[in-house]
C-alpha positions in Angstrom: 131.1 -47.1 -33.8 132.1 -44.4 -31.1 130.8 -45.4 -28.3 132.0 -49.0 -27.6 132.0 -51.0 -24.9 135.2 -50.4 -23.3 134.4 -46.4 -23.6 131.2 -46.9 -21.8 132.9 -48.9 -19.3 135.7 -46.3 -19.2 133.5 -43.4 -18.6 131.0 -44.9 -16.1 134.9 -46.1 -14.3 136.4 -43.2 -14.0 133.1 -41.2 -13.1 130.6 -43.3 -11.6 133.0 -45.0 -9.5 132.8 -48.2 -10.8 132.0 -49.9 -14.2 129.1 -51.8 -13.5 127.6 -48.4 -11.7 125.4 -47.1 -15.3 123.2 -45.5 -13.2 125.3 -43.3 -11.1 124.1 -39.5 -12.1 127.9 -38.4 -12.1 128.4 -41.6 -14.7 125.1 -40.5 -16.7 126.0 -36.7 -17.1 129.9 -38.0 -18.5 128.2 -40.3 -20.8 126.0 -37.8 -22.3 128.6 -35.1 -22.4 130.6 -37.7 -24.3 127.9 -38.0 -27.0 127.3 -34.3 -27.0 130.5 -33.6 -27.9 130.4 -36.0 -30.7 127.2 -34.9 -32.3 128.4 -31.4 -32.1 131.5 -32.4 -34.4 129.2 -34.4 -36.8 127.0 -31.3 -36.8 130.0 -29.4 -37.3 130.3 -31.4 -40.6 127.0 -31.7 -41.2 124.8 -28.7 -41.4 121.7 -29.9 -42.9 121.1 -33.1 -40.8 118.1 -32.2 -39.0 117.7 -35.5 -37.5 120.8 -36.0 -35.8 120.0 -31.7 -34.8 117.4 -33.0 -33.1 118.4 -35.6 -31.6 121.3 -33.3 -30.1 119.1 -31.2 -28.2 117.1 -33.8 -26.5 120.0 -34.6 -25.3 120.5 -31.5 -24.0 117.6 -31.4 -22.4 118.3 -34.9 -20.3 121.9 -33.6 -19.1 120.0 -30.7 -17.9 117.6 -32.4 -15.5 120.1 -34.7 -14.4 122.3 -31.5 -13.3 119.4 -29.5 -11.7 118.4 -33.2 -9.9 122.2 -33.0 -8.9 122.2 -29.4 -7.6 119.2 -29.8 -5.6 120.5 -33.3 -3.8 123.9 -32.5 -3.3 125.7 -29.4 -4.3 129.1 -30.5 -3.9 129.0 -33.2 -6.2 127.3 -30.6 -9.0 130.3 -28.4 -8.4 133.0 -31.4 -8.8 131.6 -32.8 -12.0 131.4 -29.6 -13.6 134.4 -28.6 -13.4 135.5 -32.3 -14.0 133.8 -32.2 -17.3 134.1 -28.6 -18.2 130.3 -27.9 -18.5 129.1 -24.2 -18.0 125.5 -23.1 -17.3 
């Protein structure tokens, strides 16, 4: 599987500040980038697998609202993890 344990615990580690954190909004937006990036390959691969096409955009959609929740609560912390990440409106 991709997303194990330890790369959960990795991610939400070296973005949420610490590993237990899952619901830091920093450690949320990493995690989904992370899985993003992989369905993106898979679709790469994949053309014709609607569900998984789907599934990417909702996705999407979720690491949107956490951003704009993030830009309108602190503007700094938008700024770093964006660059961090390498996400672009």
């Amino acid at each position: 599987m991709y997303l194990s344990k330890e790369v959960k615990t990795d991610i939400f580690q070296k973005h949420g500040g610490d590993a237990k954190n899952t619901g830091n909004t920093e450690g949320q937006i990493a995690l989904f980038t992370f899985r993003i990036n992989h369905l993106t390959e898979h679709l790469k691969r994949n053309r014709k697998d609607f569900n998984t096409e789907r599934s990417l955009v909702k996705l999407v959609g979720k690491r949107r609202s956490l951003l704009d929740y993030l830009i309108k609560t602190d503007i700094l912390r938008y700024r770093a993890i964006i660059k961090e990440l390498g996400i672009r409106k």
